[in-house]
C-alpha positions, 0 to 999 in steps of 0.5 A, a space after each residue: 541342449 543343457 540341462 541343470 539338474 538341482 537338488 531340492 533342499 539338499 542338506 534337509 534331504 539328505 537328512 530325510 533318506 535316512 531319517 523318515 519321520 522328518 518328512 514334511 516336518 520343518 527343518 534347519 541346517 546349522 553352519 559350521 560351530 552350530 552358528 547359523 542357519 544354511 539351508 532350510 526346508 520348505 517348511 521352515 521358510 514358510 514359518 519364516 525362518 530366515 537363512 543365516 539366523 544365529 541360532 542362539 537368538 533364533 532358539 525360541 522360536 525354533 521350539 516354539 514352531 516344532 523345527 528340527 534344528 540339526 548340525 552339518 553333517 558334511 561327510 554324509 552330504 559329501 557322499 550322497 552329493 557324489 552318488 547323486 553325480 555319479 548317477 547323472 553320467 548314466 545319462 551323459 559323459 558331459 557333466 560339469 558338478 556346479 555345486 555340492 548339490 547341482 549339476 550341468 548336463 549337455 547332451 551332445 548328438 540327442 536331438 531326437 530325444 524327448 527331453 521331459 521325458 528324459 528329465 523324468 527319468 532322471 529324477 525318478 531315477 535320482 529318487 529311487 536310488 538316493 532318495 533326493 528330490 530333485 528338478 531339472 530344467 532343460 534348454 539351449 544353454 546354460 543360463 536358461 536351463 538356470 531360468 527353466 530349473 526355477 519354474 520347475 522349482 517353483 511350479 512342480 504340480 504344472 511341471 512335476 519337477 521337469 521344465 524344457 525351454 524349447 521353442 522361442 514363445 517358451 523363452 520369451 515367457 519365462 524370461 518376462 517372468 524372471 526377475 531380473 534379481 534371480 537371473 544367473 551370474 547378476 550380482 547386486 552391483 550389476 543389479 543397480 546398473 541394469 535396474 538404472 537402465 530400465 531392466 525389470 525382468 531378465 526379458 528388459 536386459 536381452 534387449 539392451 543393446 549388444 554394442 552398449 553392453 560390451 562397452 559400458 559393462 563386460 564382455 562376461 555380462 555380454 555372453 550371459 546375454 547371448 545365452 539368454 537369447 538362446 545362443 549359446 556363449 558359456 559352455 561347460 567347464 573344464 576342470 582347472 587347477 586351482 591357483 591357491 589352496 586354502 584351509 581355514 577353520 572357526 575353533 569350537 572353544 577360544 585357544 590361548 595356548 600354542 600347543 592346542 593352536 600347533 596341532 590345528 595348523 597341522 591339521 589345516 596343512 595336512 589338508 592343503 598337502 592332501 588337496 594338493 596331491 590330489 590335484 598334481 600340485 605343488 607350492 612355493 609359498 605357505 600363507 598362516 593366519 590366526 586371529 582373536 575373536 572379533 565379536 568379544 570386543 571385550 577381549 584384547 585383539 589379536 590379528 597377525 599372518 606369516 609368509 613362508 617361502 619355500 626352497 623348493 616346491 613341495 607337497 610333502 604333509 611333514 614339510 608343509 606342516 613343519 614349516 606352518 608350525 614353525 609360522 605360527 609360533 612365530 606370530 602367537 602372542 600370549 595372552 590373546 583368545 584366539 578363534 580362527 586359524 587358516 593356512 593357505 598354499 601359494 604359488 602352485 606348479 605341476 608336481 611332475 613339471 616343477 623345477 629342481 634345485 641343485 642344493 635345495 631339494 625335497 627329501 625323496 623318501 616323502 613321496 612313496 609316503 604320501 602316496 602309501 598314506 593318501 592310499 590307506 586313508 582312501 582305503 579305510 576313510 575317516 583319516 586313520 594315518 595322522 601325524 604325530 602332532 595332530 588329534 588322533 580323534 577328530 580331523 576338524 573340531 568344531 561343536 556338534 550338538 545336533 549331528 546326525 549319524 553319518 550313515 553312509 560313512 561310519 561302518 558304526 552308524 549303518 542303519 540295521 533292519 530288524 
């Protein structure tokens, strides 16, 4: 058996723990700048506030409606999405973390247990010690533990958060209830084609035939079907090493100057050689872009991108960052407003299998110094060794006008009891 354990209206909720007077009170998550709207309480969708409204013309009717409008608060939801998955392996050493704020279980050699009753248990125990409503939706396999995690969402007085798909009449029922819009893994292309087929509800597509599917769609779509019979195809993810690595950031203000763009791509570089590092990896090729802002169409545009190839694969901070600065001082155009940087690290190999050069080779001082500044940055958080050609306040600048304190990691935004 499977189980998908979400967390409801994670970034309002996180909010909620530490903050009680928000409880049963509307509340809106803005993006990254306070741009738009990315989550919402169940309050603020019935007042129907949309997802990804702009906040500037959205503004009004927040006041108007007495809606919390608060900035991301990515280190607070970072940390409690981590306690929330360490908690989980209490309960089974096979946890596939899905998203910051879900997670697959699959227990192995449990087939005495009373799976609502342990999907109770795990949502008490998540609510006692995070604070984090959550529900959980348990079946035969992954896709329906997705469809049983939804009636659990969607009915909680019938099914108190906990829903267990563990006969055939029960499978039969939820997927003549599931449309097929929200069935898992259906995107809105393969919508069109089931939906030209005939396909309503998730029950329509398990009854396409098997040999029509494999042949006129994709043997990925076939698995999902299988799993929706109840036979189980997609099974937990293995933790993969990603093929690139990117960093790319919105600035908080329009830069028209080199120096204020050098010392974002040293940061963004610094972020690709830490992710880097933390996965074994090491790259050939750093990618830069930079671009004006799209939406001021007054202004001149401006959108260009530079490849660097490296001698040697590397994950050295001071080399990625010196090659990324070396980039984007290249393809700066004076005179442009731009908004947007990123860089991207390319050709990834195994930083203890990579191949050595003859002439060409990294300097060996840099590796006991990363590891020395990946240690203390781990140790004391908030990224207290920095270059010296990056902004020795803040890691990302982005506007913030409606942040929350980070009360589980700043020492200085710990809740005191009086």
């Amino acid at each position: 058996m499977y189980a998908l354990v979400d967390c409801n209206n994670f970034y309002a909720s996180c909010e909620r723990a530490f903050n009680p007077n928000l409880r049963n009170k509307p509340i809106a998550i803005l993006s990254n700048n306070d741009g738009c709207v990315i989550s919402r309480s169940d309050e603020a969708k019935a007042l129907n506030l949309p997802m990804g409204a702009p906040i500037f013309k959205w503004e009004n009717f927040c006041k108007v409606n007495n809606i919390k409008v608060l900035s991301s608060n990515y280190p607070l939801y970072g940390d409690m999405s981590s306690r929330v998955m360490t908690i989980l392996e209490q309960f089974t050493p096979d946890v596939e973390v899905y998203s910051i704020d879900e997670a697959f279980l699959e227990f192995k050699g449990f087939q005495d247990k009373n799976f609502t009753k342990y999907g109770m248990q795990i949502r008490q125990r998540l609510l006692k010690w995070t604070g984090i409503p959550t529900c959980v939706g348990v079946a035969p396999t992954k896709a329906l533990t997705k469809v049983a995690n939804k009636i659990a969402r969607k009915f909680p007085d019938e099914t108190q958060g906990v829903y267990v798909i563990d006969s055939e009449e029960k499978r039969i029922k939820a997927l003549k209830w599931m449309p097929i819009e929200k069935v898992w893994g259906i995107g809105r292309g393969l919508q069109k084609r089931l939906k030209a087929k005939g396909c309503v509800k998730a029950y329509d597509f398990v009854q396409l035939p098997d040999d029509w599917v494999r042949k006129n769609l994709s043997i990925t779509v076939w698995k999902l079907k299988k799993d929706l019979e109840g036979i189980s195809k997609i099974k937990l993810d293995e933790v993969e090493r990603k093929r690139a690595i990117a960093t790319t950031r919105s600035f908080e203000y329009t830069y028209s100057d080199l120096n204020s763009i050098k010392e974002r791509i040293s940061t963004f570089a610094t972020s690709c050689a830490e992710k880097l590092r933390k996965q074994g990896s090491s790259c050939h090729t750093i990618y830069v872009t930079l671009s004006s802002d799209r939406h001021k169409k007054d202004l001149e545009q401006h959108r260009v991108n530079a490849v660097v190839n490296l001698a040697y694969a590397t994950d050295s901070t001071l080399v990625l960052s010196q090659e990324a600065i070396r980039a984007v001082s290249k393809i700066f155009k004076p005179g442009i407003k731009y908004k947007r940087a990123g860089v991207i690290v390319m050709g990834l190999v195994p930083t203890n299998n990579k191949q050595l050069q003859m002439f060409d080779n990294e300097n060996p001082k840099h590796k006991p110094l990363m590891q020395t500044i990946d240690h203390l940055n781990k140790k004391y958080a908030n990224y207290k060794i920095k270059l010296g050609n990056q902004d020795l306040e803040r890691t990302w600048k982005m506007r913030q006008e409606r942040l929350s304190p980070r009360y589980t990691t700043n020492i200085n935004d710990i809740i005191v009891v009086k």
